[in-house]
NUMARZA-329980 format. One record per residue (C-alpha): x, z negated, y; residue in three letters; residue number from 1. Coordinates in steps of 0.2 Angstrom, whole numbers, plus 5000, padded with zeros to 4 digits. Each point is the difference from the previous one (the first is absolute). Layout:
+------+------+------+------+-----+
!   xx !   zz !   yy ! code ! pos !
+------+------+------+------+-----+
!    X !    Z !    Y !  ALA ! NUM !
...
+------+------+------+------+-----+
This chain:
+------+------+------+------+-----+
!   xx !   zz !   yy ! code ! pos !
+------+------+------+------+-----+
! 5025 ! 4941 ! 5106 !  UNK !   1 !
! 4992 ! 5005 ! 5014 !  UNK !   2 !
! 4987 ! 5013 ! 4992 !  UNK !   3 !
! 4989 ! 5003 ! 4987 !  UNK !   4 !
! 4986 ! 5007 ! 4991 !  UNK !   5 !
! 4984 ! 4999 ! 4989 !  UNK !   6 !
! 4997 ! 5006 ! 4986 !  UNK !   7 !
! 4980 ! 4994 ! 4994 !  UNK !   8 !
! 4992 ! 5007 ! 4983 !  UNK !   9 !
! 4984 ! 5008 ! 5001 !  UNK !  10 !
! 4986 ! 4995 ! 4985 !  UNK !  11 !
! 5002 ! 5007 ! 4986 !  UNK !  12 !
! 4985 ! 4999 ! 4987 !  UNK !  13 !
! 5014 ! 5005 ! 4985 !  UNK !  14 !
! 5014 ! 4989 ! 5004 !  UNK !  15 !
! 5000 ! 4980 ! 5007 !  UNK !  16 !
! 5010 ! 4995 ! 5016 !  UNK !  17 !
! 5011 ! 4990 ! 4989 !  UNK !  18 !
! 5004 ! 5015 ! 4988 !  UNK !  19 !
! 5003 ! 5013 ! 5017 !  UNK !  20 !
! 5010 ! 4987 ! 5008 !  UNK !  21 !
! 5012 ! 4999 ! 4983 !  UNK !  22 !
! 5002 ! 5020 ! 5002 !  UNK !  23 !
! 5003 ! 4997 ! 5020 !  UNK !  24 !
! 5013 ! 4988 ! 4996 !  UNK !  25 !
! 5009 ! 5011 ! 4987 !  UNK !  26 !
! 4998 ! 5016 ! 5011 !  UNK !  27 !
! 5008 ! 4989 ! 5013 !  UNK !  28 !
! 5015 ! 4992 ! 4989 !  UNK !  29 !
! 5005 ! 5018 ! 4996 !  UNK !  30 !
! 5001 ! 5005 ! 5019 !  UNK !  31 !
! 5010 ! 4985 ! 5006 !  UNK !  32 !
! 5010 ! 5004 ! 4985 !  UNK !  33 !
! 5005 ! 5018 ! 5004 !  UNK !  34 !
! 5000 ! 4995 ! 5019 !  UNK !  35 !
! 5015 ! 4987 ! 4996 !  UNK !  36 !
! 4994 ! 4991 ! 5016 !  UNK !  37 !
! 4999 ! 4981 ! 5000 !  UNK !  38 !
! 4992 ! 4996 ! 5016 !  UNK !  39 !
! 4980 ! 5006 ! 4996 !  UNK !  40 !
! 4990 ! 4984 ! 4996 !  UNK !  41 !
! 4981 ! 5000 ! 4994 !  UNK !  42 !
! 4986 ! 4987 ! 5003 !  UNK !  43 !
! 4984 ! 4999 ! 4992 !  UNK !  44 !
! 4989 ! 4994 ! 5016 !  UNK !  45 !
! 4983 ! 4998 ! 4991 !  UNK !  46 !
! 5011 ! 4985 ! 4988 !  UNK !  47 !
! 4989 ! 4986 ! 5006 !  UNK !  48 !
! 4983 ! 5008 ! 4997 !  UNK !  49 !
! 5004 ! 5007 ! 4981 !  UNK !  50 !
! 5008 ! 4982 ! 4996 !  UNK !  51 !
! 5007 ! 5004 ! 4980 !  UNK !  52 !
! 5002 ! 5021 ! 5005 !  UNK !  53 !
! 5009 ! 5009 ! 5013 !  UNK !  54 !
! 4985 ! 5009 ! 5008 !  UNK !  55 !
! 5000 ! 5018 ! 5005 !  UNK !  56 !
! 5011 ! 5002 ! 5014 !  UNK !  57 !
! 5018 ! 5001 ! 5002 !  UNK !  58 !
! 5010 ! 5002 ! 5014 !  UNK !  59 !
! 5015 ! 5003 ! 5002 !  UNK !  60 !
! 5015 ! 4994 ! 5014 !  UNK !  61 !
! 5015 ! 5006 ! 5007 !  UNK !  62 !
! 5007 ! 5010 ! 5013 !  UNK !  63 !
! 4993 ! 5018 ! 5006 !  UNK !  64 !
! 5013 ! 5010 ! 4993 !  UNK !  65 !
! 5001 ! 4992 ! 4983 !  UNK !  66 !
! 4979 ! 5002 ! 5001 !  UNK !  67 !
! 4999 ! 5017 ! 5003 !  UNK !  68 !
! 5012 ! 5005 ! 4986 !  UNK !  69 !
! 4991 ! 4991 ! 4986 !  UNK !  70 !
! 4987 ! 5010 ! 5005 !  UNK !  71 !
! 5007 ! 5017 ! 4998 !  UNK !  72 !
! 5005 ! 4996 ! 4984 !  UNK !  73 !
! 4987 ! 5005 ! 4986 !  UNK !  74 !
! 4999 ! 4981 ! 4993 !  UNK !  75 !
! 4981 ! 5002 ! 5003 !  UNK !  76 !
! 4996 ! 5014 ! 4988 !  UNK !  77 !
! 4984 ! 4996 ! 4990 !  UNK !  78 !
! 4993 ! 4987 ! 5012 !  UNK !  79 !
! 4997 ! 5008 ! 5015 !  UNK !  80 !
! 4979 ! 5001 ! 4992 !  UNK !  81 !
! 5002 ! 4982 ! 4998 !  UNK !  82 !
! 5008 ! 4994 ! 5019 !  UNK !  83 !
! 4998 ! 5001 ! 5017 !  UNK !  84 !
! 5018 ! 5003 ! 5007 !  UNK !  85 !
! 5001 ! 4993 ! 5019 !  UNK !  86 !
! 5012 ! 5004 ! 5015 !  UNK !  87 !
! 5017 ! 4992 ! 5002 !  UNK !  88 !
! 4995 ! 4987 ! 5013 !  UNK !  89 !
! 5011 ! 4987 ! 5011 !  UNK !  90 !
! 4996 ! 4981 ! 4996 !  UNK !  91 !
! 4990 ! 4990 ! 5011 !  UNK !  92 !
! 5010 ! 4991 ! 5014 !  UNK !  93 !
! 4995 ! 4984 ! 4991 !  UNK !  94 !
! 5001 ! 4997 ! 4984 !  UNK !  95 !
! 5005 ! 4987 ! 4985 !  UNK !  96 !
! 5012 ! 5001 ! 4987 !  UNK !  97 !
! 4998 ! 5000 ! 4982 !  UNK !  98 !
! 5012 ! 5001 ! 4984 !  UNK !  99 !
! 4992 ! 5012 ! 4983 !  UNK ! 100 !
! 5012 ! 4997 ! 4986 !  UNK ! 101 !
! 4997 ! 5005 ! 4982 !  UNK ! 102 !
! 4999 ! 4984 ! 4988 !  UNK ! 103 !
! 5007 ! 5002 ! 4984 !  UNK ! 104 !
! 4990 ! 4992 ! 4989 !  UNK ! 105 !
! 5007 ! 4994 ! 4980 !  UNK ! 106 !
! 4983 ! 5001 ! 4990 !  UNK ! 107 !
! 5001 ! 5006 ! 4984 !  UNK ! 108 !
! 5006 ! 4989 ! 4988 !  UNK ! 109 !
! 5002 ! 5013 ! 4987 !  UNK ! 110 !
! 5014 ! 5008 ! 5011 !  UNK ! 111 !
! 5008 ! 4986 ! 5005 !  UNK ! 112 !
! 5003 ! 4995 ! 4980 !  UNK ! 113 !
! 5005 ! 5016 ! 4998 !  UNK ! 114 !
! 5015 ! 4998 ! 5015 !  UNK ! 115 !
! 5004 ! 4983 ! 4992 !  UNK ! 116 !
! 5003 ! 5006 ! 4982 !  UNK ! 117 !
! 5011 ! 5018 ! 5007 !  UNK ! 118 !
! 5011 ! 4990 ! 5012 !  UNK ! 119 !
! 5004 ! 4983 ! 4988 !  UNK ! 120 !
! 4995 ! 5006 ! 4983 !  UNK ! 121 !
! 4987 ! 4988 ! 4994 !  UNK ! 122 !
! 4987 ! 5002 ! 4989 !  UNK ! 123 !
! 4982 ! 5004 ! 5004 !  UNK ! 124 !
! 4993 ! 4984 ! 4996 !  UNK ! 125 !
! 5013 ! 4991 ! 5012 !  UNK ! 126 !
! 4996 ! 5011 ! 5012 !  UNK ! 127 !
! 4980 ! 4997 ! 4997 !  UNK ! 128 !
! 5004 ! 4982 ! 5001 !  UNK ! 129 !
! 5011 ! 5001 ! 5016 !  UNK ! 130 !
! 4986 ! 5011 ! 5008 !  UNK ! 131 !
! 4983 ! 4996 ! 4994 !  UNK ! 132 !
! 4985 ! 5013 ! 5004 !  UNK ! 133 !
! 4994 ! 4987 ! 5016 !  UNK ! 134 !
! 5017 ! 5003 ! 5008 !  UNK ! 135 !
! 4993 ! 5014 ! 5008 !  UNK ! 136 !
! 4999 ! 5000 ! 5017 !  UNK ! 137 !
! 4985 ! 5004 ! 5011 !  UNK ! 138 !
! 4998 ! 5005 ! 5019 !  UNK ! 139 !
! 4985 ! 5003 ! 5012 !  UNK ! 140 !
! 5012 ! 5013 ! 5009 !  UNK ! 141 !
! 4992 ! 5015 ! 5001 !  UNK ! 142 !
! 5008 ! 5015 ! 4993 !  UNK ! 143 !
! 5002 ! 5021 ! 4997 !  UNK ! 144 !
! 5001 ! 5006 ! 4983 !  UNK ! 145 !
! 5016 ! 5010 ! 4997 !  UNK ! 146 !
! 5012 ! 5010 ! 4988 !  UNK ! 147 !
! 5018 ! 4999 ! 5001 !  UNK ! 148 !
! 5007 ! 5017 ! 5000 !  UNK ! 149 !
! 5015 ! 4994 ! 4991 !  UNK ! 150 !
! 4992 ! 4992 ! 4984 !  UNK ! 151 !
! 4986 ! 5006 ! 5003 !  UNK ! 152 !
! 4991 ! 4984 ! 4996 !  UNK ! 153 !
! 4984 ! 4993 ! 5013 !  UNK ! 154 !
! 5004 ! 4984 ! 5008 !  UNK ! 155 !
! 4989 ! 4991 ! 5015 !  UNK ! 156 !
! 5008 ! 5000 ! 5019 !  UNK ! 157 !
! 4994 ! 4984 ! 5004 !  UNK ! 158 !
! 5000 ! 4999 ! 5020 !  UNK ! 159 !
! 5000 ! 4984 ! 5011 !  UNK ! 160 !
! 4995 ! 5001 ! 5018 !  UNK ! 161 !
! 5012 ! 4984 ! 5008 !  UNK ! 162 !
! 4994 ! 4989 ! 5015 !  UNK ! 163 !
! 4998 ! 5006 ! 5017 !  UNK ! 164 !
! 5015 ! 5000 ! 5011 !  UNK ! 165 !
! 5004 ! 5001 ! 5019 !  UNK ! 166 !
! 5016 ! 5007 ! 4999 !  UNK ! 167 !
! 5005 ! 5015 ! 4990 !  UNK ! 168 !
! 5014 ! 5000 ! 4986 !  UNK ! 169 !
! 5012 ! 5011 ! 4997 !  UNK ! 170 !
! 5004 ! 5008 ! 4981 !  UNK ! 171 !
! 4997 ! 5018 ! 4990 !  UNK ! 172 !
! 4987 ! 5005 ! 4989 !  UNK ! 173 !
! 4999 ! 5006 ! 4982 !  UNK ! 174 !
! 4994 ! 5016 ! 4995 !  UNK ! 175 !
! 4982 ! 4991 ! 5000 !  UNK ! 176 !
! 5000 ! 4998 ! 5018 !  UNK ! 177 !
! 5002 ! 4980 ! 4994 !  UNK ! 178 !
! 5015 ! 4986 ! 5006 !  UNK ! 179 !
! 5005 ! 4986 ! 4997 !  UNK ! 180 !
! 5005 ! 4995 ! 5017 !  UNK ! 181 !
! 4995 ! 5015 ! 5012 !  UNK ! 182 !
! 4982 ! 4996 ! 5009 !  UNK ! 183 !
! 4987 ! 5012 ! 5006 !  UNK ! 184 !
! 4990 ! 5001 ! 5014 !  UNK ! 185 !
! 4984 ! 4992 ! 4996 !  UNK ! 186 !
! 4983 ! 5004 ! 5011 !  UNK ! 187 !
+------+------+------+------+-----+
């Protein structure tokens, strides 16, 4: 992870950086996707500043090559009005370390009943007693909107930026630019 780039959205008096941002990130998923790559990370470097969203700037890590090829691909259709696309740059000399996973997060009771009942057969009430609405759980993560393209259902990326390291880790990405063990340069 020796490069990167920037990618800022401009204002937009139709559409909120949290809705642009979803669209981004969607855009993004499908390029990594038909990339097939697992070594191009993201970072959200306005995170402390926008505290419950993800801000309006996303960059994105990894070396040159891999870089430079997302960006001949046409994953950025339809947003190039809405972003500011910068150069493929080297990271600073010195830099920090930083881990962005995805958090997977159980709250809908409703579903979770429904996954209770298919898989042990119970009735609906034992399920409702098993899970109660409050079971639900809640997170102050910030996170994209998205749409699977399988089921097509919307579901929340929630995204957690780890502590600051000194020493980079090792690991892949998914096709979110996200890990579970891989760091990213953090300046």
């Amino acid at each position: 992870m020796d490069h990167y780039f920037d990618l800022k959205l401009l204002p937009d008096p139709e559409f909120a950086a949290t809705q642009l941002m979803s669209a981004l990130m969607s855009k993004l998923h499908r390029g990594l996707h038909d990339l097939r790559r697992d070594d191009v990370g993201v970072s959200f470097p306005e995170i402390e500043s926008a505290r419950h969203h993800l801000g309006s700037h996303l960059r994105l890590h990894g070396n040159r090559e891999a870089l430079a090829h997302l960006l001949t691909l046409n994953w950025l259709t339809g947003m190039r009005d809405h972003v500011q696309v910068g150069e493929v740059t080297a990271v600073p000399a010195q830099v920090r370390y930083r881990l962005v996973s995805r958090v997977q997060v159980d709250s809908n009771p409703e579903r979770l009943r429904r996954r209770l009942i298919k898989r042990h057969g119970i009735t609906e009430e034992e399920a409702r007693e098993r899970i109660p609405d409050s079971a639900g759980k809640r997170t102050k993560l910030p996170f994209v909107s998205l749409r699977s393209n399988g089921s097509g259902n919307a579901f929340p990326l929630f995204i957690r930026h780890g502590d600051i390291l000194e020493v980079a880790q090792p690991g892949t990405f998914n096709s979110y630019g996200l890990s579970s063990t891989a760091t990213i340069p953090w300046f």
